[in-house]
N, C-alpha and C positions, 0 to 999 in steps of 0.2 A: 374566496380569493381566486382571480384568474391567473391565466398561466405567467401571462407578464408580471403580475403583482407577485406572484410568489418566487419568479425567476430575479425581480430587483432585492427582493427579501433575501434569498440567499445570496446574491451576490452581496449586499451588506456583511453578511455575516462572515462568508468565507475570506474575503476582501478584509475584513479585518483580522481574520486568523491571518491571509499572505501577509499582511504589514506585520503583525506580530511576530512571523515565523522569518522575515525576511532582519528586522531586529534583534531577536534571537542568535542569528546566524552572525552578525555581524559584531557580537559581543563574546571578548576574549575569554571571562571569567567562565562563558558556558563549557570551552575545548578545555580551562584548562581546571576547571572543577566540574565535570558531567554530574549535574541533578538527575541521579537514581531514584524519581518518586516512583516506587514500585505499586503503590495502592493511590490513583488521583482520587480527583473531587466527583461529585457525578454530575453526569448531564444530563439534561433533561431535553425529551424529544418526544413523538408520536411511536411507544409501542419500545422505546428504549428503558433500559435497565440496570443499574451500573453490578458487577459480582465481582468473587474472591476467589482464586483458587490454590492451595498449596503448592509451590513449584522445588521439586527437590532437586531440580538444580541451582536453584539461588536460595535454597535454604529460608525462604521468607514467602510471604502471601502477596500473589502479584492479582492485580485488574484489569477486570477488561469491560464496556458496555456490550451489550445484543439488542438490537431491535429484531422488532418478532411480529409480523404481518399481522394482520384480522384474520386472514385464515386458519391460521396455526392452531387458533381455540373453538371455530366452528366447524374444525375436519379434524376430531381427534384419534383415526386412524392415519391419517396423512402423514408422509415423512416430506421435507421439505429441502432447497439444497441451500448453499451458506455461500455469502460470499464476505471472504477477510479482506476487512479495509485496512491498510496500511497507511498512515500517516507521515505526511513530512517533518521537516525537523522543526521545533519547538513545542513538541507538543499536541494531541490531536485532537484533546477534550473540548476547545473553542469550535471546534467546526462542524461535533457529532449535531447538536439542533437541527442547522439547517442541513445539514447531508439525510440526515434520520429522515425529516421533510418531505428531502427532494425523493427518497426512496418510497416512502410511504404515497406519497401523492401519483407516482411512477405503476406501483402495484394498484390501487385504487382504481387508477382510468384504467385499466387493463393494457399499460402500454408493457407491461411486464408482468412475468410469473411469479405469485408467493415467491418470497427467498427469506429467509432469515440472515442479520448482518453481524458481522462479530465484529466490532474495532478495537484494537488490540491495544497495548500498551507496548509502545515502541521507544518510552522515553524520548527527552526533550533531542538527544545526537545519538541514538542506540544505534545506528546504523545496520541493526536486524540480521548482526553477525552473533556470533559466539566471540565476544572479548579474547583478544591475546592476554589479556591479563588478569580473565579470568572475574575480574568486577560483573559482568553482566552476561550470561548466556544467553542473547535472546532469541537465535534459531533456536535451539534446543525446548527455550521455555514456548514459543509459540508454533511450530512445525510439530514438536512431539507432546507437550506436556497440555498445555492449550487445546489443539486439535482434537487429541482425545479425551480430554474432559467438555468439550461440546457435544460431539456424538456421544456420549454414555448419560448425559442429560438433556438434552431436547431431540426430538426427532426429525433427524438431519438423516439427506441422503450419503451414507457415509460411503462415499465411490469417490473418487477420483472426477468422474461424471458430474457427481453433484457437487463439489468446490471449485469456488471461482477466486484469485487473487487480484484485488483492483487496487490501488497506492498511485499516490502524488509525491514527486519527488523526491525523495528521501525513501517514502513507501512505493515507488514506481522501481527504485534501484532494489527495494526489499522481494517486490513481487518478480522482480526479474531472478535474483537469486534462489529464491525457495523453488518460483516455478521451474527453471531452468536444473537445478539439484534434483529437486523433487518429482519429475512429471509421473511417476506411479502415483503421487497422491494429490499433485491438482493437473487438471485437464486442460481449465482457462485461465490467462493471464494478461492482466491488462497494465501496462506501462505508462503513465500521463506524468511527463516531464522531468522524466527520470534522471539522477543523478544518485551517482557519480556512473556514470556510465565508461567511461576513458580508459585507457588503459595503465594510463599512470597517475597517480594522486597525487597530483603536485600542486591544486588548485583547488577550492571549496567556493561554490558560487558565493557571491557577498560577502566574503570573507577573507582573510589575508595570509600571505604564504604562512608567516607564523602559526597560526589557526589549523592551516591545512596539516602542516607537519606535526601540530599538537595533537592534533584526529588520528596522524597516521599514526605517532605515537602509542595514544589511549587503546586503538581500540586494534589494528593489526600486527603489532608489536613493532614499529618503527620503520620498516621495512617495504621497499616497493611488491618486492616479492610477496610478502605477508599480507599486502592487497591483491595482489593477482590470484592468491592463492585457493582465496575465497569471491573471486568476481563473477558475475553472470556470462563473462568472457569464456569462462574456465570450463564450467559448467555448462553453455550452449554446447562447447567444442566436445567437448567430452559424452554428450547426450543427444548430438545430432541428429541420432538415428531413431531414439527411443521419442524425440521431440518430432520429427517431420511427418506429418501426414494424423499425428495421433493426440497432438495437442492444438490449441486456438488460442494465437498468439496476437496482439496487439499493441505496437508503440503508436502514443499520442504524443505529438507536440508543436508547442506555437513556432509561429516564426519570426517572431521575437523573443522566443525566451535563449537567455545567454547557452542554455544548454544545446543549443540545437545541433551547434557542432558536433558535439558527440554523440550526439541519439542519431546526426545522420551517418557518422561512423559507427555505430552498434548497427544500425539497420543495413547499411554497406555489410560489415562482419557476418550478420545472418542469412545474407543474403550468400556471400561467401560458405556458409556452409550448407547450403541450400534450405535451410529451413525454413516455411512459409510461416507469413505472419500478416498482419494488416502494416500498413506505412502508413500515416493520417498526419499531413500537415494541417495545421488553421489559420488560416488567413490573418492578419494582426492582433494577434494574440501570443502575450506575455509568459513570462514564469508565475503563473497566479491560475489558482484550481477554477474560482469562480469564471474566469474567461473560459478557462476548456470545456466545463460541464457547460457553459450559457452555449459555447460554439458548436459544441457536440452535437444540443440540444436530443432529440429521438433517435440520434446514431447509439446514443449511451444507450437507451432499450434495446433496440434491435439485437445488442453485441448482446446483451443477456438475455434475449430470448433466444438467440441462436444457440449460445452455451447451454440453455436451463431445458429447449424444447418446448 
């Protein structure tokens, strides 16, 4: 398969997770009964694996898939670094195939170093907080409980150096939070078409006030505040100094996708606290992954071989 054949292959694929996810979003029943599948289906990929593991903060067995290079089994002294993919909303099991794919094909021609990938279970709306109500912990199950049950089983560069957090929308707003909380434990962070990025939750793309206030409801305890509380806003501000110069930071976004407004006010804000980062507009290009990955095209390696070395 050439590179064109495999770049319309994925965009099939992902292109049908955006309509999926963009459906999803637009259906009330999701905000106001959130589907907590903590154990999905598996998917099936190049070098992908679906596993289990005990989360004693949800008292239940949560899932996650890993793809896991060709190297990994012919350098068995080798440690390797991880990068967590974050998923946007509806779900992120339809997209692992062709993402798995594009990664594997990516390491293969050498436009990238070995990496092992973890894609997490962020549920269909988990918004990749810790629940004000306590139904779903999911920084907690993926930042702590996740993270160290990957390094204590495969041979991961467990450094802050060796994780990278890369997310689409939903998982663009996730990678902004953990990385911007967390920068002693990831280094890279990559932002593509993040939301909710604002500073007020009064709006949910493709979705209706009702919806938005159900969200803010479910998952920050109804409150603007209870969003701010926990936003990548909070967290830049608060970590300016431990973020500037020692992390590698990147917002991607189209300019058409509805979000742009705010990712050009997060990038204005960052800019504001001097924090460097990349700024990367694309040229006609939507709220849809397969247009950013197709526009990216070998920018997407470069940012990871610069990260991995």
């Amino acid at each position: 398969m050439n590179r064109r054949q495999h770049l319309l292959a994925l965009g099939a694929g992902l292109s049908g997770l955006a309509a999926a996810t963009s459906a999803i979003a637009r259906s009330p029943a999701l905000l106001t009964s959130p589907a907590l599948e903590w154990v999905t289906a598996a998917a099936e990929g190049p070098g992908v694996s679906l596993h289990t593991f005990r989360s004693e903060a949800q008292g239940a067995s949560v899932s996650f898939h890993i793809y896991v290079p060709p190297a990994y089994a012919a350098n068995p002294d080798r440690r390797f670094p991880v990068v967590y993919w974050l998923h946007g909303s509806g779900g992120g099991v339809p997209g692992i195939p062709q993402l798995a794919a594009n990664f594997d094909q990516a390491i293969r021609a050498g436009k990238a170093p070995p990496f092992l990938v973890v894609f997490v279970n962020g549920l269909q709306m988990g918004m990749y907080v810790d629940w004000s109500n306590g139904q779903a912990p999911l920084e907690t199950i993926i930042v702590h409980e996740l993270r160290s049950f990957i390094d204590a089983r495969w041979r991961t560069l467990a450094t802050r150096e060796g994780r990278l957090l890369d997310g689409f929308s939903m998982g663009g707003y996730g990678a902004a939070r953990f990385g911007f909380r967390y920068p002693e434990l990831f280094r890279t962070v990559s932002m593509m078409g993040a939301g909710p990025m604002q500073e007020f939750l009064t709006t949910v793309p493709r979705a209706s006030k009702a919806q938005a206030e159900e969200l803010l409801r479910n998952v920050y305890g109804g409150s603007q505040a209870g969003f701010q509380a926990v936003s990548p806003r909070r967290y830049a501000r608060e970590n300016a100094a431990r973020l500037a110069g020692r992390s590698r930071l990147r917002l991607v976004i189209g300019d058409r996708d509805e979000t742009l407004g705010n990712n050009q006010d997060f990038h204005a804000y960052l800019n504001y606290l001097r924090i460097p980062h990349d700024w990367i507009v694309l040229p006609g290009v939507g709220h849809d992954p397969f247009e950013v990955l197709t526009a990216l095209g070998d920018r997407q390696w470069a940012f990871y071989r610069e990260a991995f070395g």
